[in-house]
N, C-alpha and C positions, 0 to 999 in steps of 0.2 A: 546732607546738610539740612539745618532747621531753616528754613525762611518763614518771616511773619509779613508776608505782602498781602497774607488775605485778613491779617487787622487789622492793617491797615484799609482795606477797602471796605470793611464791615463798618470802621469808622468813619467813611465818606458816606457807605450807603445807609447808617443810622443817624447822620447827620448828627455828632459827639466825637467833639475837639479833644487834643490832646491836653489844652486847658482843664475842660470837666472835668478831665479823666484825675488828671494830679490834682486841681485846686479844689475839687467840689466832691470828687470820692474818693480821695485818699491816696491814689497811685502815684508812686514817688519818679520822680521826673528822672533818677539815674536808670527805672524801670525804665523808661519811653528810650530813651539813651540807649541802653541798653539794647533793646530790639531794634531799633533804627541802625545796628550794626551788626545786627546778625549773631550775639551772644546770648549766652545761655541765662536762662529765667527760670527760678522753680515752678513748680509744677502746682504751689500753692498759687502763685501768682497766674498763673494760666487759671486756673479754678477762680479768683475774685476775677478775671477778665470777664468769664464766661456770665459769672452771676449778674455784674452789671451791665456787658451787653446782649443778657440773653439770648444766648445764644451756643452751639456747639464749638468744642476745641477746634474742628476742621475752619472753624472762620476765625481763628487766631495763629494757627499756624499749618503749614505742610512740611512734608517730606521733600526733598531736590535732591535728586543722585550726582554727586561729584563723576565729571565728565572727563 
């Protein structure tokens, strides 16, 4: 299973809200939705995460092995 627990924490540790993210760079808020449930995101949209928070895909999302 995909979790995005570590974009979330990239975005407490780079101090950028999910405000910025939607209102001020364009990330559309059914995005944020979207990973707040654990659903699927193209891979274009991991690539603009990365660009604006510079940073590698492993601080946007991991791997969890269904237990």
């Amino acid at each position: 299973m995909i979790s995005y627990r570590p974009f979330f924490e990239t975005l407490l540790r780079k101090n950028v809200t999910e405000y910025q993210l939607i209102f001020k760079q364009g990330i559309s808020a059914n995005t944020i939705h979207r990973m707040k449930h654990g659903e699927a995101i193209s891979t274009k949209t991991i690539d603009t995460l990365c660009f604006i928070l510079n940073c590698p895909v492993s601080d946007i999302l991991e791997y969890v092995r269904d237990t």
